[in-house]
mmCIF file as gemmi writes it, N, C-alpha and C atoms, coordinates in Angstrom:
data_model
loop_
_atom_site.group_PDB
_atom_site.id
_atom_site.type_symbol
_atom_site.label_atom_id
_atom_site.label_alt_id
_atom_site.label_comp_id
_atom_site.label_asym_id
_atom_site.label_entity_id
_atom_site.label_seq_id
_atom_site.pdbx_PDB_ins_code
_atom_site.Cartn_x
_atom_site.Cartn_y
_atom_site.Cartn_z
_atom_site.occupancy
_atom_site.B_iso_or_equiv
_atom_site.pdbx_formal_charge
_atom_site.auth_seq_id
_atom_site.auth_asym_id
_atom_site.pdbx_PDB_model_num
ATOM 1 N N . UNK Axp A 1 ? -29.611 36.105 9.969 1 0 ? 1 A 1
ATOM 2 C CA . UNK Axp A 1 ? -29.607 36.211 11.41 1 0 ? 1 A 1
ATOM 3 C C . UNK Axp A 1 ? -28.196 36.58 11.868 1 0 ? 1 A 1
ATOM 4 N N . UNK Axp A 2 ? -27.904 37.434 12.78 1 0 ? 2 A 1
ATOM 5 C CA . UNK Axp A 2 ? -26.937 37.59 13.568 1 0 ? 2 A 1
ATOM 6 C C . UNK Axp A 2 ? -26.081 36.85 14.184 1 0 ? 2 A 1
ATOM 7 N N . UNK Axp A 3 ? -25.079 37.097 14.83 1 0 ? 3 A 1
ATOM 8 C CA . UNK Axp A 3 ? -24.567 36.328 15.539 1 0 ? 3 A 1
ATOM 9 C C . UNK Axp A 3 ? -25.159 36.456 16.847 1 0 ? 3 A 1
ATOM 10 N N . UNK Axp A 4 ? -25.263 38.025 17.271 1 0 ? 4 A 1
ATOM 11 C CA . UNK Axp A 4 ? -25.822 38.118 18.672 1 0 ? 4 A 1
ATOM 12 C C . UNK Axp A 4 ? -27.45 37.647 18.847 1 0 ? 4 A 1
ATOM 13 N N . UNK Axp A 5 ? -27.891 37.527 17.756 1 0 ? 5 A 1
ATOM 14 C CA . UNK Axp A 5 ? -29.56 36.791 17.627 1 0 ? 5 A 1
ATOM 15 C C . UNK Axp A 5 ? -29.315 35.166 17.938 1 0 ? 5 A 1
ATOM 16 N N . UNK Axp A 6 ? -28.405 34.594 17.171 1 0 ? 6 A 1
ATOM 17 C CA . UNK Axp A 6 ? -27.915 33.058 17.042 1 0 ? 6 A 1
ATOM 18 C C . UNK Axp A 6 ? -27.555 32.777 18.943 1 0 ? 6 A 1
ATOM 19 N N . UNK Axp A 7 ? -26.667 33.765 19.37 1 0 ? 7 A 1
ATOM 20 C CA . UNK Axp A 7 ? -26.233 33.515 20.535 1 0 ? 7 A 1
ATOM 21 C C . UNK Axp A 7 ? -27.459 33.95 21.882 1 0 ? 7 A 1
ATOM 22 N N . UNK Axp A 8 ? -28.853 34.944 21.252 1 0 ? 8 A 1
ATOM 23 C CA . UNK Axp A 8 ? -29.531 34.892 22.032 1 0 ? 8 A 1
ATOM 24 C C . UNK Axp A 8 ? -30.539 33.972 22.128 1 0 ? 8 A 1
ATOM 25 N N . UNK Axp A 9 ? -30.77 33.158 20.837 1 0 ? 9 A 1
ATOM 26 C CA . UNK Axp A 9 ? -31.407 32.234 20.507 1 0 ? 9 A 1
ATOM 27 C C . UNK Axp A 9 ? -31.058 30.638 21.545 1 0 ? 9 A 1
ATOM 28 N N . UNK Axp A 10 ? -29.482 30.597 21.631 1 0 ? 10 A 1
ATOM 29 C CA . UNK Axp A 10 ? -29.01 29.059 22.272 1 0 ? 10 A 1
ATOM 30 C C . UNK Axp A 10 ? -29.067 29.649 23.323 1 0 ? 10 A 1
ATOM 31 N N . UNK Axp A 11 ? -29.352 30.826 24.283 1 0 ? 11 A 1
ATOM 32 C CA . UNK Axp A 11 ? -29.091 30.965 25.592 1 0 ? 11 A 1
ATOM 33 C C . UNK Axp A 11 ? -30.256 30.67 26.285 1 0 ? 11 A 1
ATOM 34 N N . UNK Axp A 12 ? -31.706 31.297 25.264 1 0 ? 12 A 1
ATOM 35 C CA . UNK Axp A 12 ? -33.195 30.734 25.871 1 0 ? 12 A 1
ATOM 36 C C . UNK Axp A 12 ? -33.022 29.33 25.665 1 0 ? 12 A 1
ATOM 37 N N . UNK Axp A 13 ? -32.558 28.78 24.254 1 0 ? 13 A 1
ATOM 38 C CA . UNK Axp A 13 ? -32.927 27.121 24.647 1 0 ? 13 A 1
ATOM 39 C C . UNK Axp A 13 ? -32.132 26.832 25.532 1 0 ? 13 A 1
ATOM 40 N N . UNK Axp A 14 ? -30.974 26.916 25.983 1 0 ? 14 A 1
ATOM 41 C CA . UNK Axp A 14 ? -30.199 26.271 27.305 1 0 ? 14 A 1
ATOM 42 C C . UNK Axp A 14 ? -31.633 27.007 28.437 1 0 ? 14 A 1
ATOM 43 N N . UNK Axp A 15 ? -31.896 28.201 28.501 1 0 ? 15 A 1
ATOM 44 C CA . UNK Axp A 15 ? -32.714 28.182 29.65 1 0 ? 15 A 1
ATOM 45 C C . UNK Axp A 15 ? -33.71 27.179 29.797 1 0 ? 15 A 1
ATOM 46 N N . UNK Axp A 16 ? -34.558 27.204 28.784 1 0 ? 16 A 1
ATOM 47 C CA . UNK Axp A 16 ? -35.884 26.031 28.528 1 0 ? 16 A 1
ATOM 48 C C . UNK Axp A 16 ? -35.318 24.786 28.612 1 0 ? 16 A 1
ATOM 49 N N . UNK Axp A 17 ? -33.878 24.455 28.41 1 0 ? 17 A 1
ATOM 50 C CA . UNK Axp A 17 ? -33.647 22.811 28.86 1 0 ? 17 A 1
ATOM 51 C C . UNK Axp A 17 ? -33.353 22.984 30.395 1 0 ? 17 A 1
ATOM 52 N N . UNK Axp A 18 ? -32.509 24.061 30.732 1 0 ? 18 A 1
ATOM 53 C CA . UNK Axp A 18 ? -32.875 23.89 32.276 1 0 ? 18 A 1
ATOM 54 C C . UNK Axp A 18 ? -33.674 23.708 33.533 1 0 ? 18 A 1
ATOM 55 N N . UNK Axp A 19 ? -34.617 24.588 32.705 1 0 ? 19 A 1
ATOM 56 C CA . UNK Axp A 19 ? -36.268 24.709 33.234 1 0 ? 19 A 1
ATOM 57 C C . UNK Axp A 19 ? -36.822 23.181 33.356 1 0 ? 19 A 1
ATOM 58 N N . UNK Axp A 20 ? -36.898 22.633 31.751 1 0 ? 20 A 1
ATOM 59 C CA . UNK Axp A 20 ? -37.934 21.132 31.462 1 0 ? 20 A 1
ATOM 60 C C . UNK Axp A 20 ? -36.718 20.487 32.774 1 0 ? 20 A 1
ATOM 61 N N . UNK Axp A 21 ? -35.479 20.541 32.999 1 0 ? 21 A 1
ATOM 62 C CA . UNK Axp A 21 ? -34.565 19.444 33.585 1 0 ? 21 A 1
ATOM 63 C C . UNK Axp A 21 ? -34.998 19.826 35.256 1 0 ? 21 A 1
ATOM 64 N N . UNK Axp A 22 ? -34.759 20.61 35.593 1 0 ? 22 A 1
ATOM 65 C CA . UNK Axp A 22 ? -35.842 21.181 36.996 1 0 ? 22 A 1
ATOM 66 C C . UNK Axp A 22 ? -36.611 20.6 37.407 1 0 ? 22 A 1
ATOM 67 N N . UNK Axp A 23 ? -37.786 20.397 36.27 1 0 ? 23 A 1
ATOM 68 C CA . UNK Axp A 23 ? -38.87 19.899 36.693 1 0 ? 23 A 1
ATOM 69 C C . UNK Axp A 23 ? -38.777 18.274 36.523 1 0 ? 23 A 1
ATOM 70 N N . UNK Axp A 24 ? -38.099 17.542 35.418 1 0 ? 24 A 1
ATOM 71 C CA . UNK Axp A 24 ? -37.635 16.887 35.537 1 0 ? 24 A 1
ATOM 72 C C . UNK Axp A 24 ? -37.037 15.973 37.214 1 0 ? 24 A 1
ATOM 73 N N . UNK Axp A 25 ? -36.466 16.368 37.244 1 0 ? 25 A 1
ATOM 74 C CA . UNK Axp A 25 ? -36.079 16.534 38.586 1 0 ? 25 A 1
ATOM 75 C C . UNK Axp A 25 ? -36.806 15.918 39.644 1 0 ? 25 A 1
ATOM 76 N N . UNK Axp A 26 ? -37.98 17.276 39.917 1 0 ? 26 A 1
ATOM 77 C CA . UNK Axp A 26 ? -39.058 17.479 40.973 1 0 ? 26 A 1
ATOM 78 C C . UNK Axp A 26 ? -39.855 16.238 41.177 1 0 ? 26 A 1
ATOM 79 N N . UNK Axp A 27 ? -39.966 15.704 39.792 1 0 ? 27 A 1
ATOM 80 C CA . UNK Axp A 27 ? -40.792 14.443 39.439 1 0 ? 27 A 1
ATOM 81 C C . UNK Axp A 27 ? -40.28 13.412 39.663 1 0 ? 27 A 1
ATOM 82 N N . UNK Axp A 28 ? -38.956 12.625 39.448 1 0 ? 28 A 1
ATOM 83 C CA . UNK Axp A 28 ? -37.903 12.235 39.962 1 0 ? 28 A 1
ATOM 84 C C . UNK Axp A 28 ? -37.299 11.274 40.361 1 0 ? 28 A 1
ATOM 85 N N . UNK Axp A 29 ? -36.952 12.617 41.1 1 0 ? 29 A 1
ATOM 86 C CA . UNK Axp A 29 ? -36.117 12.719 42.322 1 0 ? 29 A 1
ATOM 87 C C . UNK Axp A 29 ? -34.593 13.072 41.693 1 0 ? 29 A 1
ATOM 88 N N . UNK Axp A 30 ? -33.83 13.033 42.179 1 0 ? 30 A 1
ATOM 89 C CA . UNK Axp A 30 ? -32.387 13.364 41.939 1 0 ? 30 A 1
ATOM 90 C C . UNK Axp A 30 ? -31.7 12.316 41.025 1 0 ? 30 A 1
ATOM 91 N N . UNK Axp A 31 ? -32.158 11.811 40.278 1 0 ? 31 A 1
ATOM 92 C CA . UNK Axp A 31 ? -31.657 10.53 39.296 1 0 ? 31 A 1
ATOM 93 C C . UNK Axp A 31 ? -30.375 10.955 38.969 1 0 ? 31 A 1
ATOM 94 N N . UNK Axp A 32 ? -29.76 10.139 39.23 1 0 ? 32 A 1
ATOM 95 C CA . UNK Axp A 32 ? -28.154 10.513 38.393 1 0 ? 32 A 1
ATOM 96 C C . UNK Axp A 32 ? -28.19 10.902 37.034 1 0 ? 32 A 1
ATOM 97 N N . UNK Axp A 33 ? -28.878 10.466 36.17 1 0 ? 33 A 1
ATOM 98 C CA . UNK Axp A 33 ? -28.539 10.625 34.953 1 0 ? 33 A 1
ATOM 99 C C . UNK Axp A 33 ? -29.01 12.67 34.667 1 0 ? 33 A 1
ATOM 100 N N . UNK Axp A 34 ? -30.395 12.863 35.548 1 0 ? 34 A 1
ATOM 101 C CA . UNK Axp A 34 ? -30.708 14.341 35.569 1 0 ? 34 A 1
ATOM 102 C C . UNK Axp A 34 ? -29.684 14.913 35.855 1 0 ? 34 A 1
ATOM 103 N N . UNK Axp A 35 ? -29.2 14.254 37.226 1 0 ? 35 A 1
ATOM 104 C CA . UNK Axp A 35 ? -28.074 15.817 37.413 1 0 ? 35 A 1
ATOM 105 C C . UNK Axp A 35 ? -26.825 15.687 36.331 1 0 ? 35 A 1
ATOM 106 N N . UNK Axp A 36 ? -26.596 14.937 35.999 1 0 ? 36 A 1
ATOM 107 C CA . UNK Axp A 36 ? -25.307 15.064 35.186 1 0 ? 36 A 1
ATOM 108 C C . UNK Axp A 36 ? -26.39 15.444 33.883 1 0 ? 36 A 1
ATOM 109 N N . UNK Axp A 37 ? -27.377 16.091 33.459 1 0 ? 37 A 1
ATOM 110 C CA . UNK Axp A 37 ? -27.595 16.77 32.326 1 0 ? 37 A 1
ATOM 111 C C . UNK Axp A 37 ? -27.705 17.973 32.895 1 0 ? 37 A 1
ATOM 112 N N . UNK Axp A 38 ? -28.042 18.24 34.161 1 0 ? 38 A 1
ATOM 113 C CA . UNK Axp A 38 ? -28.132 19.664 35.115 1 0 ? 38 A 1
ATOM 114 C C . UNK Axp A 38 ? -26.535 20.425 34.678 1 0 ? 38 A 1
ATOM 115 N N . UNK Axp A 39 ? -25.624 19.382 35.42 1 0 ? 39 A 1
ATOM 116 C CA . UNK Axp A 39 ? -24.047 19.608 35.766 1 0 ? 39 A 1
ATOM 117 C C . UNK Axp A 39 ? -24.175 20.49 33.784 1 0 ? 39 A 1
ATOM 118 N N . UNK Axp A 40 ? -24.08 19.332 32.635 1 0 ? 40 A 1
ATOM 119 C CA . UNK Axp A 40 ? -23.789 19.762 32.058 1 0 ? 40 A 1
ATOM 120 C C . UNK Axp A 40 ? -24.498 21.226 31.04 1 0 ? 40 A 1
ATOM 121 N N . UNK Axp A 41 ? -25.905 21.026 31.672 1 0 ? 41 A 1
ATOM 122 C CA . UNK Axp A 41 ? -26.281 22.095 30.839 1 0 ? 41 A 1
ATOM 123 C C . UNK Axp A 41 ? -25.375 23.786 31.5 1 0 ? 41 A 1
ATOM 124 N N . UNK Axp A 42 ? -25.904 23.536 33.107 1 0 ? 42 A 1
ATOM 125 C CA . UNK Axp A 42 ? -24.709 24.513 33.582 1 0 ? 42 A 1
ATOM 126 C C . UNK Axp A 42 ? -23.382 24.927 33.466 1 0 ? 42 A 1
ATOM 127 N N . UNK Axp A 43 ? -22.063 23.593 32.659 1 0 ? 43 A 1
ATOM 128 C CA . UNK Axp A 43 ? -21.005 24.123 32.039 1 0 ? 43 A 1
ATOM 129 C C . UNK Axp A 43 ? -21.912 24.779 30.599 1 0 ? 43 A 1
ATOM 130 N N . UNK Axp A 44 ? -22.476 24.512 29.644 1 0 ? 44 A 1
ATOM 131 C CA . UNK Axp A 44 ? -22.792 24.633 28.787 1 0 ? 44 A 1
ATOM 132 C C . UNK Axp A 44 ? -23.294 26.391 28.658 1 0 ? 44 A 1
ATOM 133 N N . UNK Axp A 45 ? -23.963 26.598 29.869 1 0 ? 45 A 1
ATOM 134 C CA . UNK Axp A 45 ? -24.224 28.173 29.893 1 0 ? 45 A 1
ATOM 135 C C . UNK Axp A 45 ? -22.75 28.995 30.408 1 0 ? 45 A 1
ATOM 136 N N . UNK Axp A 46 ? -21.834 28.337 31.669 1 0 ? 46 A 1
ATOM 137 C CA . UNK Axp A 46 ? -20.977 28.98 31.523 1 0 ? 46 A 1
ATOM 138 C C . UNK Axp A 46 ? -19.956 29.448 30.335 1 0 ? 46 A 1
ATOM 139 N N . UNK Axp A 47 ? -19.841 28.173 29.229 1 0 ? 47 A 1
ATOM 140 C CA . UNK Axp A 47 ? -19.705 28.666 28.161 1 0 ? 47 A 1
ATOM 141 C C . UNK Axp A 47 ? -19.746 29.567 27.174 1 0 ? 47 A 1
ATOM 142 N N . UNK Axp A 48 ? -20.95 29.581 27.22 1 0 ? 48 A 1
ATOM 143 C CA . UNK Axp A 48 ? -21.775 30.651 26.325 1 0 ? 48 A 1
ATOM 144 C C . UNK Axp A 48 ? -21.518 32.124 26.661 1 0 ? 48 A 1
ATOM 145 N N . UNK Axp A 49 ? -21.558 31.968 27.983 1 0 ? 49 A 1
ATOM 146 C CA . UNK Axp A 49 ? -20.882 33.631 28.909 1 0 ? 49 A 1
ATOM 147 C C . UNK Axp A 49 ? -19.809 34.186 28.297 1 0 ? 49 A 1
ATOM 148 N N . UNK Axp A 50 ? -18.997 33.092 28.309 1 0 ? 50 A 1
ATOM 149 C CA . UNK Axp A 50 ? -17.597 32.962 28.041 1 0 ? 50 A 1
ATOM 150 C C . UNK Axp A 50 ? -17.465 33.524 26.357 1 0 ? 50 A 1
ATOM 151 N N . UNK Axp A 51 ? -18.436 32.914 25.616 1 0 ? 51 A 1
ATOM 152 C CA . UNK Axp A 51 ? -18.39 33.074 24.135 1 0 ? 51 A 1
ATOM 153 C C . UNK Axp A 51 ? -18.744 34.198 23.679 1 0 ? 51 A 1
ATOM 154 N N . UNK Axp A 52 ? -19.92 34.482 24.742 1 0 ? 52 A 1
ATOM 155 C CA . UNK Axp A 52 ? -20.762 36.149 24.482 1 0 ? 52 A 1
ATOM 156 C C . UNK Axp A 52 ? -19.303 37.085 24.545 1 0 ? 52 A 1
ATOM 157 N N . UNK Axp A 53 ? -18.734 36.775 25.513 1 0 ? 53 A 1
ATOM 158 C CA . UNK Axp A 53 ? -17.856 38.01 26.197 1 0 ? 53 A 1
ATOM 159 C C . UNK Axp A 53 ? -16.659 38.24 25.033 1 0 ? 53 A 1
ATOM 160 N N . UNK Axp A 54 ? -16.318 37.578 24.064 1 0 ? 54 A 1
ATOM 161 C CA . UNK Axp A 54 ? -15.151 37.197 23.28 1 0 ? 54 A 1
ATOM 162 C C . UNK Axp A 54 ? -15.868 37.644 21.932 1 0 ? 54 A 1
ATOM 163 N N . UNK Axp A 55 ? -16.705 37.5 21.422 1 0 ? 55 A 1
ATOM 164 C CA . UNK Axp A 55 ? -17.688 37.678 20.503 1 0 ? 55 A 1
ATOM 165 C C . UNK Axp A 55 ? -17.972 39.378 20.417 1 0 ? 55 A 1
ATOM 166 N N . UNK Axp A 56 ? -18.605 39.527 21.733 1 0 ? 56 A 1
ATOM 167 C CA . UNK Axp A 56 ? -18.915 41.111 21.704 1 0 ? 56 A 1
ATOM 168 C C . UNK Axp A 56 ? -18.133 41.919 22.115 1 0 ? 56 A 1
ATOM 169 N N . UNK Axp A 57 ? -16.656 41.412 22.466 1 0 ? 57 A 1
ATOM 170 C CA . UNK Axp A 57 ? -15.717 42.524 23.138 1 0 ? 57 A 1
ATOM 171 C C . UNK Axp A 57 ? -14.832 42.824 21.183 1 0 ? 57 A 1
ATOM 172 N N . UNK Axp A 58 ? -14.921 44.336 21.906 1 0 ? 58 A 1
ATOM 173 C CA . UNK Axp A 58 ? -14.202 45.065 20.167 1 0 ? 58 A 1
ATOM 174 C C . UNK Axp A 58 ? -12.909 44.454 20.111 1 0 ? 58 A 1
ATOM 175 N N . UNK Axp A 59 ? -12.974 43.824 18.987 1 0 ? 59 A 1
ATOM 176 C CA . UNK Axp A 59 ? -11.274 43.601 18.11 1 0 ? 59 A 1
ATOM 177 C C . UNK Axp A 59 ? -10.796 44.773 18.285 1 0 ? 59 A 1
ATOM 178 N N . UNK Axp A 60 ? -9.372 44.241 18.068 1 0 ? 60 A 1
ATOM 179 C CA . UNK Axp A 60 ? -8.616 45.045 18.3 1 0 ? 60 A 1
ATOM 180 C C . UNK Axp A 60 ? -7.147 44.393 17.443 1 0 ? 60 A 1
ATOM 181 N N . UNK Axp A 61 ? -7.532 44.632 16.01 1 0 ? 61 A 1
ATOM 182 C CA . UNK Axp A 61 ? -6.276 43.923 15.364 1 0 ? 61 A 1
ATOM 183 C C . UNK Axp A 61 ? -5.152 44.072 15.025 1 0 ? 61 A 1
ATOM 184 N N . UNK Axp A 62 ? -4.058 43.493 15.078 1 0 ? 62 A 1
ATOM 185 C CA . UNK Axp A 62 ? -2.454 43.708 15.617 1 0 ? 62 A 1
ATOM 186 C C . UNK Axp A 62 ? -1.812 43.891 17.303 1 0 ? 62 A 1
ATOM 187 N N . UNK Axp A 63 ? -3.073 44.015 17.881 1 0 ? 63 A 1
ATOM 188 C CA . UNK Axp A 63 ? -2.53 44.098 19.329 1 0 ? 63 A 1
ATOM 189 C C . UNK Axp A 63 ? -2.195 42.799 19.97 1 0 ? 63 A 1
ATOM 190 N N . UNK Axp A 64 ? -1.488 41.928 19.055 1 0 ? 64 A 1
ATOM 191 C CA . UNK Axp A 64 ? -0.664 40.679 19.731 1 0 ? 64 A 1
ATOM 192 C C . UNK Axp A 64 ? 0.496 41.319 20.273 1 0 ? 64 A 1
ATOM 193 N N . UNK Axp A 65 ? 0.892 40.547 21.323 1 0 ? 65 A 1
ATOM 194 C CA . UNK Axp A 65 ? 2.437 40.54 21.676 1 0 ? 65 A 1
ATOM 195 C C . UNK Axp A 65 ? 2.891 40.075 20.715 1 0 ? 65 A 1
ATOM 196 N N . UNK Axp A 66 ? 4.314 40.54 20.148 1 0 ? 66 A 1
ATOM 197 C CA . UNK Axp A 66 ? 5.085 40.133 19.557 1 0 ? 66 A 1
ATOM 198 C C . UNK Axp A 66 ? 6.456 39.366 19.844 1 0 ? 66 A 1
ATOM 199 N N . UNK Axp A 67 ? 7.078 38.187 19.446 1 0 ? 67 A 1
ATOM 200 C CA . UNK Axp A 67 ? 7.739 37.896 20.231 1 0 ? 67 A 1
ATOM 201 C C . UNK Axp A 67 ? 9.038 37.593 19.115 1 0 ? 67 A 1
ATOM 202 N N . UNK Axp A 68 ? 9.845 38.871 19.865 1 0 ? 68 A 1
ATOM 203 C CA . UNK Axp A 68 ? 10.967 39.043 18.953 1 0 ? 68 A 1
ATOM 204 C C . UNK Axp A 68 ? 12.395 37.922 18.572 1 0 ? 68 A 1
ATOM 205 N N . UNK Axp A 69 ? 12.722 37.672 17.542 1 0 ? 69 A 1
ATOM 206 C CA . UNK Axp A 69 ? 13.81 36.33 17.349 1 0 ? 69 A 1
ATOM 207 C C . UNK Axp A 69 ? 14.786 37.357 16.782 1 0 ? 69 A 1
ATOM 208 N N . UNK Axp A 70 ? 16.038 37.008 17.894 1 0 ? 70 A 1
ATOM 209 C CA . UNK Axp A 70 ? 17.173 37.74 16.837 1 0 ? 70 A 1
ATOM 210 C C . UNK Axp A 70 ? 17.574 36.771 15.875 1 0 ? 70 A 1
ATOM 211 N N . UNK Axp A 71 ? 18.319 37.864 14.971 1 0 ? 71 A 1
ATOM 212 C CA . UNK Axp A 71 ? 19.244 37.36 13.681 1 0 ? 71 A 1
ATOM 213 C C . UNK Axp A 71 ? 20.646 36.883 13.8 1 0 ? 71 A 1
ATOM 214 N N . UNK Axp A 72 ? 21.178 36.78 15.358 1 0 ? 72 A 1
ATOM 215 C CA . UNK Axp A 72 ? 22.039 36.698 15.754 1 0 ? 72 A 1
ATOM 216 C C . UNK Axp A 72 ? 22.857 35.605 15.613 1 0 ? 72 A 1
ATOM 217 N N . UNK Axp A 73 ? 23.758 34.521 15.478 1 0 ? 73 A 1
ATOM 218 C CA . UNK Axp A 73 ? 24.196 33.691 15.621 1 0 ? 73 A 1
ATOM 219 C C . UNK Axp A 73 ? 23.83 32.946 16.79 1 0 ? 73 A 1
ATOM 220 N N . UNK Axp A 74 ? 23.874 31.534 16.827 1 0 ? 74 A 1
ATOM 221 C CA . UNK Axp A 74 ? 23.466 31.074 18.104 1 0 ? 74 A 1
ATOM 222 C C . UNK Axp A 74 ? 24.868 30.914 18.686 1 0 ? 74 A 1
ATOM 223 N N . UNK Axp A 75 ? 24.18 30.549 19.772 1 0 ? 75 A 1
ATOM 224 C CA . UNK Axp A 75 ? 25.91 30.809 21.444 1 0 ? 75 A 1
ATOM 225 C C . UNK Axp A 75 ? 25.979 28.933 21.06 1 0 ? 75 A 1
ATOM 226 N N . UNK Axp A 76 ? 27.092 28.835 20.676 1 0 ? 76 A 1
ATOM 227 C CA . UNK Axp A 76 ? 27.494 27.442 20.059 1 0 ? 76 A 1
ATOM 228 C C . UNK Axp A 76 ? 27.955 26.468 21.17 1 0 ? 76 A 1
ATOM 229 N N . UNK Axp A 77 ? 28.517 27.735 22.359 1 0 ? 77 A 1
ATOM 230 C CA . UNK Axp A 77 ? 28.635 26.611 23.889 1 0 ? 77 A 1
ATOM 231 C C . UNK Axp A 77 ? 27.592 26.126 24.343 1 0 ? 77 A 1
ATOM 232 N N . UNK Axp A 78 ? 26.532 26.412 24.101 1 0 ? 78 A 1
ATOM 233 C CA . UNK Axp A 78 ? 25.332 25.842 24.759 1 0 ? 78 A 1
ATOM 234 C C . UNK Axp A 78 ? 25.066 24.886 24.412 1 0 ? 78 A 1
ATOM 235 N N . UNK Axp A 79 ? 25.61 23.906 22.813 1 0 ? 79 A 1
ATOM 236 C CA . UNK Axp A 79 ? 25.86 23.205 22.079 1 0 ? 79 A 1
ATOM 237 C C . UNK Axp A 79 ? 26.764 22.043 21.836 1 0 ? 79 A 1
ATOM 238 N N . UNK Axp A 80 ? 27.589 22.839 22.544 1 0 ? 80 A 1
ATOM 239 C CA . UNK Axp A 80 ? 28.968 21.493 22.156 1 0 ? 80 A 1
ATOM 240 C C . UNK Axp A 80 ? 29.785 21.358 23.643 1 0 ? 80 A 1
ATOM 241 N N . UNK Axp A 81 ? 29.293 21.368 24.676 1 0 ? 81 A 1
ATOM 242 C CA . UNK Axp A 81 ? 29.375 20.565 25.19 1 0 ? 81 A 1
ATOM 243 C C . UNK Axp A 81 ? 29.337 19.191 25.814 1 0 ? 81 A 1
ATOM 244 N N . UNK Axp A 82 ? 30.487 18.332 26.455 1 0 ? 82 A 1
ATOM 245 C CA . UNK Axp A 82 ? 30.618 17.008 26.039 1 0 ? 82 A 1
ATOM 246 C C . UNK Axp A 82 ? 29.544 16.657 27.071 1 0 ? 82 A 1
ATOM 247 N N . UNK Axp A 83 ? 29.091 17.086 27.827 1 0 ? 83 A 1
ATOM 248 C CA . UNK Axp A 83 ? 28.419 16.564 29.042 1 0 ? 83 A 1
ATOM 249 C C . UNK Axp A 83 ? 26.367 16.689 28.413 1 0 ? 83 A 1
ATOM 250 N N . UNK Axp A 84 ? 26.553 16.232 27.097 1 0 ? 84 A 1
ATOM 251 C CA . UNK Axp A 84 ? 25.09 17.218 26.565 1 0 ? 84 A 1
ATOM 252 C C . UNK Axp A 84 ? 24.798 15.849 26.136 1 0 ? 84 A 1
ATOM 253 N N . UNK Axp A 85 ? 22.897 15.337 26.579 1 0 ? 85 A 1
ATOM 254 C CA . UNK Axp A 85 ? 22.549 13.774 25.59 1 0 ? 85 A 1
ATOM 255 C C . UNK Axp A 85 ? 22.249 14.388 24.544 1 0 ? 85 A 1
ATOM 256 N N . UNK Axp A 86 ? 22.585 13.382 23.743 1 0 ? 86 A 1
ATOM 257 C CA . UNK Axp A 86 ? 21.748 13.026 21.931 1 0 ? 86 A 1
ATOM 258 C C . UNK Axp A 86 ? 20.648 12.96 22.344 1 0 ? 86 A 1
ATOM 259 N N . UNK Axp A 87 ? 20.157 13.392 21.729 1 0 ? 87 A 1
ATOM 260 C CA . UNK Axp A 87 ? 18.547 13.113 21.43 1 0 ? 87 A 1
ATOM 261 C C . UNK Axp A 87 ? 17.798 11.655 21.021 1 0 ? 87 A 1
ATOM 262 N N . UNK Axp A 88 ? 17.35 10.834 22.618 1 0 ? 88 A 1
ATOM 263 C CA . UNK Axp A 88 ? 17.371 9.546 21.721 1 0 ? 88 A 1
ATOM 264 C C . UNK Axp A 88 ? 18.709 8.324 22.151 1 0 ? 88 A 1
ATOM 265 N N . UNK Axp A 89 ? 19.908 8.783 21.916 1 0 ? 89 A 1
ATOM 266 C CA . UNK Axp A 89 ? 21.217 8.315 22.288 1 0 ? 89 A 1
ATOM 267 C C . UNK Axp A 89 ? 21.665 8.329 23.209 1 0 ? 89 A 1
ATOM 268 N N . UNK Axp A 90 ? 21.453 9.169 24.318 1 0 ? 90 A 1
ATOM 269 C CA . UNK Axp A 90 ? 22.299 9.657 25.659 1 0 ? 90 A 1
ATOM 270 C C . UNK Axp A 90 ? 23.283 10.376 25.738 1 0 ? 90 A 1
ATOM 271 N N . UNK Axp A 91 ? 24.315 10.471 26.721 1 0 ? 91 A 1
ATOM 272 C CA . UNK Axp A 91 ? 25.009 11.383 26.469 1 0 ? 91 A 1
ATOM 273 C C . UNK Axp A 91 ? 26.696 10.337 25.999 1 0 ? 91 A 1
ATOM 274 N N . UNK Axp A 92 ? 27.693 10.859 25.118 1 0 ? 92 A 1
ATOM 275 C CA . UNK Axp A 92 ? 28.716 9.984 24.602 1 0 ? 92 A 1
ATOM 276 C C . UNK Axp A 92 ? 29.747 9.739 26.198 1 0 ? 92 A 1
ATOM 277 N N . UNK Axp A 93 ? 30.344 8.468 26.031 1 0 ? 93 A 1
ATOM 278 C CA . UNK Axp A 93 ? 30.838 8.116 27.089 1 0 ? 93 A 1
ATOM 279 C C . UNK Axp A 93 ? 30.053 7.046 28.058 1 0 ? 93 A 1
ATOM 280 N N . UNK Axp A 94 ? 28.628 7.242 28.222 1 0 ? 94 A 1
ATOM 281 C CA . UNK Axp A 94 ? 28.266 6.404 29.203 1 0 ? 94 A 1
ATOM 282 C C . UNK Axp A 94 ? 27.517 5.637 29.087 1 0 ? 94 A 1
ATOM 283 N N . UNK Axp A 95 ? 27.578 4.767 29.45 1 0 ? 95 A 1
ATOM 284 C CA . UNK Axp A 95 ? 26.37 3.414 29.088 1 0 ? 95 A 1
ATOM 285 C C . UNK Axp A 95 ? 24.957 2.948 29.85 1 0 ? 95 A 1
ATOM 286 N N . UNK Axp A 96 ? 24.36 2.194 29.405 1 0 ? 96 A 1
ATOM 287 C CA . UNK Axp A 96 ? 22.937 2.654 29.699 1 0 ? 96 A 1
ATOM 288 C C . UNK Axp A 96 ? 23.061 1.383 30.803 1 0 ? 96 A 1
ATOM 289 N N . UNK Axp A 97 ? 22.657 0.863 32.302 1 0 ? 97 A 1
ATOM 290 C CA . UNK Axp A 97 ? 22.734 0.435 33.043 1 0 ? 97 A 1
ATOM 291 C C . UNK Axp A 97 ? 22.226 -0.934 32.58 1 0 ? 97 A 1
């Protein structure tokens, strides 16, 4: 089986649980516990939208941003200044209240 068969397969059963929860419902009345299976079957399909769309949109591999690190030395003032906390320690000179 497919993936797009697998994914058309959970979209009718989310429909058919929506449907039985509907009627559910009708019979009833608005029970809390229905709508919060309503609420969730409805994130549950927005999901799936979401999954279809990521699934069936064409790869496209290497088209990450790349995010370049120089080889450069690091800027050592950014570093050794006295006014800088330890990690943990604070900064030298001052005491903790």
């Amino acid at each position: 089986m497919t993936i797009s068969d697998e994914l058309d397969r959970t979209r009718s059963a989310l429909q058919a649980l929506e449907k039985s929860l509907v009627a559910l419902r009708n019979r009833v009345g608005p029970h809390l516990d229905v709508l919060r299976l309503l609420d969730d079957v409805d994130r549950c399909s927005t999901d799936l939208k979401r999954l279809e769309q990521q699934v069936r949109a064409p790869h496209h591999p290497g088209r990450h941003d790349l995010v370049v690190i120089p080889d450069d030395d690091r800027d050592h003032g950014l570093w050794g200044a006295g006014d800088v906390d330890h990690e943990g320690v604070g900064a030298p000179g001052r005491r903790a209240p």
